[in-house]
C-alpha positions as CSV (number, residue, x, y, z in Angstrom):
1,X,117.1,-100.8,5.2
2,X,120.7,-100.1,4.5
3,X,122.6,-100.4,1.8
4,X,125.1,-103.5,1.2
5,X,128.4,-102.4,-0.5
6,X,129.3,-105.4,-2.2
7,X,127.2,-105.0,-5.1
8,X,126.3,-107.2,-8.0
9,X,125.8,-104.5,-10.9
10,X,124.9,-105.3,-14.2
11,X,125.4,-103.0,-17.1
12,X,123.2,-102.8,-20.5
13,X,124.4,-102.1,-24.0
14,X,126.8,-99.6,-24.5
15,X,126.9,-99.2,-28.5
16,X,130.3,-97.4,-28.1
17,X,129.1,-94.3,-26.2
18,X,132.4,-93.9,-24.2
19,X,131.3,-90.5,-22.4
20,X,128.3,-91.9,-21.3
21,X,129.5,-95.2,-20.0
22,X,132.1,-93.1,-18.0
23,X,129.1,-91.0,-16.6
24,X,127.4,-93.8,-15.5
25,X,130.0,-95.5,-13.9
26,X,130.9,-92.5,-12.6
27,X,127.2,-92.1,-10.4
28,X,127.5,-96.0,-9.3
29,X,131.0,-95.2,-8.4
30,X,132.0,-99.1,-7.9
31,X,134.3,-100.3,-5.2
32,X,136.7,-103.1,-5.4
33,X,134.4,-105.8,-3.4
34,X,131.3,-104.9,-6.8
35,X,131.0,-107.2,-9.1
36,X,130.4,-105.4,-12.6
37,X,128.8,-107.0,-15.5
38,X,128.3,-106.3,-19.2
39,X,125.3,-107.5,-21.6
40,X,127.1,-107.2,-24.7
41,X,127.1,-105.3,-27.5
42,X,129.6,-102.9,-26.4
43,X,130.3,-101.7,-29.7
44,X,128.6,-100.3,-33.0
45,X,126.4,-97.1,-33.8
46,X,127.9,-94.6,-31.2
47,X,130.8,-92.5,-31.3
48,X,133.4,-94.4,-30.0
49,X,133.4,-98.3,-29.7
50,X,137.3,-97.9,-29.5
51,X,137.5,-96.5,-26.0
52,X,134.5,-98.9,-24.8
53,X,136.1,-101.6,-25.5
54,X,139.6,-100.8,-24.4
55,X,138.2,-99.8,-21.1
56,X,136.3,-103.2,-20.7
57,X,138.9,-105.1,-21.4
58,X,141.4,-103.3,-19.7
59,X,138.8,-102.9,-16.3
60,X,138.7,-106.7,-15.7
61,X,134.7,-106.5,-15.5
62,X,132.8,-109.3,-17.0
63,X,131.4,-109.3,-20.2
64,X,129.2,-111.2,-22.8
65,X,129.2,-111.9,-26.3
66,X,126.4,-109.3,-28.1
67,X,124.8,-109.9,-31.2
68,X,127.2,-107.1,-32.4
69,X,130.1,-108.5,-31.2
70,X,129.2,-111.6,-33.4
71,X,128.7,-109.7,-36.5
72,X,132.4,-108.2,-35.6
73,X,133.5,-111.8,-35.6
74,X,131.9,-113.2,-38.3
75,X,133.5,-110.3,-40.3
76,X,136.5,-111.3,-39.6
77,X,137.2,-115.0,-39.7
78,X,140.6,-116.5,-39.3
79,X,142.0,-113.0,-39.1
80,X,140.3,-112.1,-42.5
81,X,138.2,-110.3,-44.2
82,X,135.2,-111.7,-45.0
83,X,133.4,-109.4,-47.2
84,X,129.4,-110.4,-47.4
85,X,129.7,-110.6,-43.2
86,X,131.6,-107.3,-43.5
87,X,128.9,-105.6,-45.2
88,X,126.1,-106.8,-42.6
89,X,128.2,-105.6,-39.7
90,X,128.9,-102.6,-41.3
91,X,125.5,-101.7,-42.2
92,X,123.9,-102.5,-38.4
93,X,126.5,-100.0,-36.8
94,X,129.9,-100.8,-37.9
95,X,131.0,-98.2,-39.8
96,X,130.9,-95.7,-36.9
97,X,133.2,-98.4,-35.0
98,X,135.5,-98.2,-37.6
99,X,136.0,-94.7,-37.6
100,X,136.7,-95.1,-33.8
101,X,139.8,-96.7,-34.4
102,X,141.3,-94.3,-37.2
103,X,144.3,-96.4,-38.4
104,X,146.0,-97.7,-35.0
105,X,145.4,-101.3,-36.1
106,X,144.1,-102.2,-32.4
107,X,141.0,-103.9,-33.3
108,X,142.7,-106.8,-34.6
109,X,143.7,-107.0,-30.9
110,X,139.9,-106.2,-29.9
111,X,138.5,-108.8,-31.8
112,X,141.1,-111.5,-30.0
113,X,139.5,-111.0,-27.4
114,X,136.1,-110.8,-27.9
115,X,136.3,-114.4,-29.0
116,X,136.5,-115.0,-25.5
117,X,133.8,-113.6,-24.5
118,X,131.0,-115.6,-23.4
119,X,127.6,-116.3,-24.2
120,X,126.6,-116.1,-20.7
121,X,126.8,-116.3,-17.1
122,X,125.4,-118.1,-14.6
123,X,125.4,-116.4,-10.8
124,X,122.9,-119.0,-9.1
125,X,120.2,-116.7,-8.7
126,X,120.7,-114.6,-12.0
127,X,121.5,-115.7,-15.4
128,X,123.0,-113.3,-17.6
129,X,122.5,-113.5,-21.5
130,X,122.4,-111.2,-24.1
131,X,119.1,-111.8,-25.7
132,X,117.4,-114.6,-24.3
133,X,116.9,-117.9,-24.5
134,X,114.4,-120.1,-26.7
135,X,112.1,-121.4,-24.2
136,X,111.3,-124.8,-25.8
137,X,115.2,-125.9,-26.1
138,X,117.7,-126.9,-23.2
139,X,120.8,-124.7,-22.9
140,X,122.9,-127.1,-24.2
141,X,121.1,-127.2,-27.5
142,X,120.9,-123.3,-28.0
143,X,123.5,-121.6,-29.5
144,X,124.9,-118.0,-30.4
145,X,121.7,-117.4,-32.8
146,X,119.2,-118.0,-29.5
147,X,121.6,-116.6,-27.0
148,X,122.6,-113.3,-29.2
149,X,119.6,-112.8,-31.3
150,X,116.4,-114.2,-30.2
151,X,113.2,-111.7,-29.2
152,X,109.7,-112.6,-29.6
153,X,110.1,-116.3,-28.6
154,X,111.6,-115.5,-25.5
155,X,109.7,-112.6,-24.1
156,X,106.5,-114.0,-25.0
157,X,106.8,-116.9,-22.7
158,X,104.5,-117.9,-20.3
159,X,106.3,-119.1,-17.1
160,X,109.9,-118.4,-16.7
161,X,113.0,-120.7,-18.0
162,X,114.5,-121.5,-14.6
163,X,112.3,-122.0,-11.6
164,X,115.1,-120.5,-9.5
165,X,116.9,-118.0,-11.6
166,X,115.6,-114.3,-13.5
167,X,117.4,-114.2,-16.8
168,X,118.7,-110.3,-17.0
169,X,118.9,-109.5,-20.7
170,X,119.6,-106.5,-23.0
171,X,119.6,-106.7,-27.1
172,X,115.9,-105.7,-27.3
173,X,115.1,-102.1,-26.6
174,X,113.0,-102.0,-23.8
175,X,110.3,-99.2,-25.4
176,X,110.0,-101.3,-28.1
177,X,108.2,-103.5,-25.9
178,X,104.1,-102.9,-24.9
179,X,103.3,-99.9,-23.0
180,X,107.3,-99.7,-22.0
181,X,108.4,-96.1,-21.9
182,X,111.9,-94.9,-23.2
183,X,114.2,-95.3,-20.2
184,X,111.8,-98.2,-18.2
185,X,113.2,-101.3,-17.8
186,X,110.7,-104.0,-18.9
187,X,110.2,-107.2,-16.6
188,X,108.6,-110.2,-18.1
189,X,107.7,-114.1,-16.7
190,X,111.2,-115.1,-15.4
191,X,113.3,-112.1,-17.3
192,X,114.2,-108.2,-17.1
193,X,115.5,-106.4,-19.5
194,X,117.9,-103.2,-19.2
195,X,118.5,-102.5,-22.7
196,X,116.7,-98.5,-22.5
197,X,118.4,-97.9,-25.9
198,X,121.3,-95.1,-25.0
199,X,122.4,-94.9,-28.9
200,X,118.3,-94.2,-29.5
201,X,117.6,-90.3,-30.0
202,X,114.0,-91.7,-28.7
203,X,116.0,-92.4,-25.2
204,X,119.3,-92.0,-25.2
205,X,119.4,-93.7,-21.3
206,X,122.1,-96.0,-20.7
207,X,121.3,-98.4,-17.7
208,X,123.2,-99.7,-14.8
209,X,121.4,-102.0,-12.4
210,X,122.5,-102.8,-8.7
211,X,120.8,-106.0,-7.7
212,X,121.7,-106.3,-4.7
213,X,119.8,-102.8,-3.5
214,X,117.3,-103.2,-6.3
215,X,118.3,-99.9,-7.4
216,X,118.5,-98.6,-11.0
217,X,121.5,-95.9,-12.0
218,X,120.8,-94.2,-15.5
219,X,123.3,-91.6,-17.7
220,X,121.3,-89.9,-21.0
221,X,124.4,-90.0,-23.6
222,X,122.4,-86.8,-25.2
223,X,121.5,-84.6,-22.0
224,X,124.1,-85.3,-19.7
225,X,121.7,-86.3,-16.9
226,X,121.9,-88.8,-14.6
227,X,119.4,-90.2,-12.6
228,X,119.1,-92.8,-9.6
229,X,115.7,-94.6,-8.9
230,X,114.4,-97.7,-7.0
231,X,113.7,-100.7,-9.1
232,X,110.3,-101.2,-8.9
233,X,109.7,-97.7,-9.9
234,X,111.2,-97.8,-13.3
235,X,110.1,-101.2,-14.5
236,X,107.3,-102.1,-16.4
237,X,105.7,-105.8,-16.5
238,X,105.0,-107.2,-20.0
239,X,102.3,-109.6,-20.4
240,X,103.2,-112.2,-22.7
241,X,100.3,-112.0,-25.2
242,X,100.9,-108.8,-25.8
243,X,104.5,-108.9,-27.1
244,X,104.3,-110.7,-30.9
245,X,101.1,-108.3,-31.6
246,X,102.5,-105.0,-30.4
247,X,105.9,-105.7,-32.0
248,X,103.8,-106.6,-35.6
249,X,102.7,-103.4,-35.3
250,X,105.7,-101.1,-34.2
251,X,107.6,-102.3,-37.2
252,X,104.4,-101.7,-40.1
């Protein structure tokens, strides 16, 4: 079958690894008819969150709000500091984004914008969220702490969300999952998730994924490989029961 050009791709977190982002893109090599779209958390625990997010913003592409991004935001309230926030963000990540910067004032300008980000995106057939969703509450009654945070909840449940739409997610490392392996993309009851966990030393894979051709496109921020590979030969399905045990015991 051939390929179709206009592609939907959508792009897990980047956790300010510039290079690698630039790599990947670099193998998809997106035309002007793709659509390109981020998961969030662009920022945080790589080298250069700076560059990410000027390049993101600058690009045009589509992007949602992280769980990082928040923790950005609720540092900085009404344009000012808020120092307990501060700390949290600082300690999950932020201090490296800092350092990114230097002293040429442009986050203030960043975090402008990523007020407009939103919490997700709806393309018919895919929904795009960060996290999740909780699978007992309507989207109107979830909020950033479902669609930015959640885990567990959502990838333990047992028939998907929408009868007509996979949720693509990132947030949750995908080998953190059962019997995922660092770089597989994990693929649950009505979700997939392409977080492979490119600031991880475990993985280091940053993940692209065309939709359209059902085709994954993966930079290692640590080797400086690439690779390209069908869908279906890099995912791995999760069964629900599995998830709140496994996870109980990765974190012991």
């Amino acid at each position: 079958m051939s390929e179709i050009s206009h592609r939907r791709i959508i792009i897990g977190d980047v956790h300010g690894h510039y290079e690698g982002l630039m790599t990947l893109l670099d193998a998809i090599a997106p035309n002007t008819d793709d659509q390109i779209y981020f998961l969030g958390d662009l920022i945080d625990r790589g080298p250069d969150s700076a560059n990410v997010l000027k390049f993101v913003q600058q690009s045009g592409y589509q992007c949602l709000l992280g769980n990082h991004e928040q923790l950005l935001l609720d540092a900085f309230p009404n344009g000012r500091i808020f120092h307990p926030a501060l700390q949290a963000w600082l300690y999950s990540g932020g201090r490296a984004t800092v350092a990114s910067y230097g002293d040429n004032g442009i986050l203030i300008d960043h975090i402008e914008w990523l007020k407009t980000l939103p919490k997700y995106i709806d393309l018919g057939d895919l929904w795009l969220v960060h996290a999740g969703v909780h699978p007992n509450l309507p989207i109107e009654a979830q909020t950033t702490q479902e669609f930015c945070w959640i885990r567990e909840e959502f990838h333990s449940i047992a028939k998907p969300y929408f009868p007509d739409k996979l949720i693509i997610t990132g947030h949750t490392i995908t080998f953190t999952l059962p019997n995922v392996a660092p770089g597989e993309l994990a693929r649950g009851h009505g979700w997939l998730d392409i977080d492979t966990g490119a600031y991880h030393p475990k993985s280091g894979w940053l993940t692209g994924l065309d939709m359209t051709n059902r085709r994954v496109y993966q930079a290692n921020v640590f080797k400086r490989v690439v690779r390209m590979l069908p869908l279906d030969e890099v995912v791995t399905e999760i069964e629900p029961a599995q998830v709140l045990t496994h996870r109980q015991a990765l974190f012991l």
